[in-house]
C-alpha positions as CSV (number, residue, x, y, z in Angstrom):
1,X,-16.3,-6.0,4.8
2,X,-15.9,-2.3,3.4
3,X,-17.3,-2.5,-0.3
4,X,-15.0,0.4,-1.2
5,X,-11.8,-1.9,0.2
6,X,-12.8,-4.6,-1.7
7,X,-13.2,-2.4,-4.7
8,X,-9.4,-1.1,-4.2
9,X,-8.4,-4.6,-3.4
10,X,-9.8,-5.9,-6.8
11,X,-7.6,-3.3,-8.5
12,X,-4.2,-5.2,-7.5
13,X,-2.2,-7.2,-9.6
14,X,-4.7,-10.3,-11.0
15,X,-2.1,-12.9,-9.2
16,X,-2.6,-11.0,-6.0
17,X,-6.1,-10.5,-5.7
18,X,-7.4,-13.7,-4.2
19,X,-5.3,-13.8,-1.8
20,X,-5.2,-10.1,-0.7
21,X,-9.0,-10.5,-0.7
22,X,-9.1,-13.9,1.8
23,X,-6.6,-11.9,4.0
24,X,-8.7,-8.9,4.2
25,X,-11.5,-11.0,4.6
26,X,-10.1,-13.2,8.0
27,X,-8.8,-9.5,9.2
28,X,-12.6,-8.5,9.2
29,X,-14.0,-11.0,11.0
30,X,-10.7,-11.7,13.5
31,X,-10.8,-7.7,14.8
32,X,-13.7,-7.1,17.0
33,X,-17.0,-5.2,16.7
34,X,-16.2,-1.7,16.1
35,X,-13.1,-2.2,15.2
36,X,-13.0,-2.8,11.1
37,X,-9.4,-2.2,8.7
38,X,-10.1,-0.4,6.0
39,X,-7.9,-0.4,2.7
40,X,-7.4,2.9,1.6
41,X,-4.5,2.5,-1.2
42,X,-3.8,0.0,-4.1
43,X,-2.7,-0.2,-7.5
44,X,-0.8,3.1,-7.9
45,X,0.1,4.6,-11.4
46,X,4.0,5.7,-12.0
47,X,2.7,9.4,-12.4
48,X,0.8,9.2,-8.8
49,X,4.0,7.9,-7.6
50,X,5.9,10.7,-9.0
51,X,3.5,13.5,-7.6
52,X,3.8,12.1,-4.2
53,X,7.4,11.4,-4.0
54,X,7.8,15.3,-5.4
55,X,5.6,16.0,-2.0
56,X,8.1,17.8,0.9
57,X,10.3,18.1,-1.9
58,X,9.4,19.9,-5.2
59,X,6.2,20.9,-4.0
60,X,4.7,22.0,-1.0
61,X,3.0,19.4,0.9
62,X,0.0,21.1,3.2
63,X,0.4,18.6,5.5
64,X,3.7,19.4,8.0
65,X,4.4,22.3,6.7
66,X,5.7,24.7,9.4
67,X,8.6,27.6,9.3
68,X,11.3,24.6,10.1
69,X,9.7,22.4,7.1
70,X,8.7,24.9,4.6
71,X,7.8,22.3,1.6
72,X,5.6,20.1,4.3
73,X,6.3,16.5,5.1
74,X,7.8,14.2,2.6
75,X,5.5,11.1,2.4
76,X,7.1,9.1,-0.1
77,X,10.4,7.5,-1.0
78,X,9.8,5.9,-4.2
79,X,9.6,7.6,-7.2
80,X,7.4,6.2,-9.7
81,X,8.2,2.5,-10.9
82,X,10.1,1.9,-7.6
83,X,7.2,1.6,-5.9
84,X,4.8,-2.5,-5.2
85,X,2.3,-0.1,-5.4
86,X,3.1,0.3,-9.2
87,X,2.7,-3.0,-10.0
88,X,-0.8,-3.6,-8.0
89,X,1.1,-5.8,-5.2
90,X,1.2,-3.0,-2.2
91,X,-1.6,-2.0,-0.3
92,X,-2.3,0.8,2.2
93,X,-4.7,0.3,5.4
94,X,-5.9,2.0,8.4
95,X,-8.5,1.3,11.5
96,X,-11.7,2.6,11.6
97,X,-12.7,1.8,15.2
98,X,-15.9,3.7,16.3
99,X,-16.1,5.4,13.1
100,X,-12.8,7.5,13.9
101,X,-9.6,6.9,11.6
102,X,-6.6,5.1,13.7
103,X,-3.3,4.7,12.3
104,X,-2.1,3.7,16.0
105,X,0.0,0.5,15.7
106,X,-2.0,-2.1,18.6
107,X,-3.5,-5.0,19.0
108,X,-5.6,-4.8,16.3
109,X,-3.7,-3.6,14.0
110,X,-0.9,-6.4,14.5
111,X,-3.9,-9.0,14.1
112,X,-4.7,-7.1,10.6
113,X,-0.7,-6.8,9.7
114,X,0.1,-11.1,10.9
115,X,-2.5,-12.2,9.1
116,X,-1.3,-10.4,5.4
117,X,2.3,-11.4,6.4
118,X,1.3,-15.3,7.4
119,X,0.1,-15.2,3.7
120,X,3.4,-13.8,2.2
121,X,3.3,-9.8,2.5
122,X,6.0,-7.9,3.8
123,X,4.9,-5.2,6.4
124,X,6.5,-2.0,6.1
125,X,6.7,-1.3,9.9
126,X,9.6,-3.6,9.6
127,X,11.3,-1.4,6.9
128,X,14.6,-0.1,8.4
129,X,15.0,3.4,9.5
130,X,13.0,6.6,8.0
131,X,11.5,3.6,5.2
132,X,9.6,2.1,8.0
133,X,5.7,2.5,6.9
134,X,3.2,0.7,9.4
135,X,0.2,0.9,7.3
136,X,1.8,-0.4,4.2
137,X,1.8,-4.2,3.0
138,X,3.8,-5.9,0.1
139,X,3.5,-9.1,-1.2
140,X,6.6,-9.4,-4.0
141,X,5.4,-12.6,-6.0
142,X,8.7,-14.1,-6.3
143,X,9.6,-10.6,-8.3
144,X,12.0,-7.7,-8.0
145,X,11.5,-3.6,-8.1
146,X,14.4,-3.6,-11.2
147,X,12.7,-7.2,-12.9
148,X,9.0,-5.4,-12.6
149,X,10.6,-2.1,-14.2
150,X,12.1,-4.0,-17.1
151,X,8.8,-5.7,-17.8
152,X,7.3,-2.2,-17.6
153,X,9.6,-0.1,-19.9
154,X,9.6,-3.3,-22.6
155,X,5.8,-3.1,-22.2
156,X,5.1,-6.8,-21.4
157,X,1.7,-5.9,-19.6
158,X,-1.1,-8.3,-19.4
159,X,-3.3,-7.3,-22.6
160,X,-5.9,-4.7,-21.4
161,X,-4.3,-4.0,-18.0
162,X,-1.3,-1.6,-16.6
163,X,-0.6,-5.0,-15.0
164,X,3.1,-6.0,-16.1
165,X,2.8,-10.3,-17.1
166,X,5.3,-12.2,-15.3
C-alpha cells in the first residue's frame, strides 16, 4: 500500500476512514503486480473547492486551454460546500501501473471502483451526463449535500476537526 494514500485516506471523515482504508487495502492486494491504485484526493476545504470550480471559468485553467477554450478545461462542478469531498467522504484515485499514471477505465480499475462501491461508495463514472467522474468515489453516510451544509454553516463540527458531527 502507498503510504501517502493511506495518509490522504486518514484525512476523511472519522466515520469513513476504516472502511475507505479496508477498501483500499483489498484493492491493493486484488490488482496485480505492477499494477497499484493510488489515492490522490481527499478531504477538500470549501475554498479548494471554490478555486477549482472557478477553473475554465473565472480563471484560466493551463490545462485545455486552446483558441476554442480560452479559460482551459473546467474540472469541477461543485462549488465549495456542494462537494463529498468537503465533508471528508469523496475520494479521488488513479493507476499507477509500471510506474506510469493511468486514468484508463479497465479491468483494473473496475476491480478498484466494485470493491469501494460493494462497501457503499457511489462511483462517479455512473454520474449522468458531463457529471460523470471515473476516478471519483462517494460514500454519503446516510447524509445529504443540503443536511452536511446546514451542519457546516451552524458550525456543528466534531471539536478539533473541519469534520461536520452527524
Amino acid at each position: 500500500m502507498d503510504n501517502r494514500s493511506i495518509t490522504l485516506l486518514n484525512q476523511l471523515h472519522p466515520k469513513l476512514r476504516t472502511l475507505a482504508l479496508a477498501c483500499y487495502g483489498n484493492a491493493c492486494k486484488e490488482t496485480p503486480v505492477g499494477v497499484h491504485p493510488i489515492i490522490n484526493q481527499t478531504y477538500r476545504s470549501f475554498a479548494e473547492s471554490d478555486h477549482d470550480y472557478q477553473l475554465g471559468r473565472t480563471i484560466v485553467n493551463p490545462d485545455g486551454r486552446s483558441a476554442k477554450k480560452p479559460m482551459g478545461n473546467i474540472i469541477s462542478n461543485a462549488p465549495g460546500g456542494h462537494s463529498w469531498h468537503n465533508y471528508g467522504l469523496a475520494l479521488d484515485f488513479y493507476m499507477l501501473i509500471n510506474g506510469r499514471q493511468s486514468y484508463t477505465v479497465d479491468e483494473n480499475w473496475m476491480t478498484v471502483v466494485n470493491i469501494f462501491c460493494d462497501a457503499g461508495f457511489n462511483w462517479g463514472g455512473k454520474f449522468p451526463g458531463d457529471l460523470q467522474d471515473d476516478d471519483h468515489l462517494e460514500c454519503k453516510m446516510g447524509q445529504k449535500i443540503s443536511g452536511l451544509l446546514q451542519l457546516h454553516t451552524e458550525n456543528k463540527l466534531i471539536p478539533g476537526t473541519p469534520y461536520v458531527n452527524f
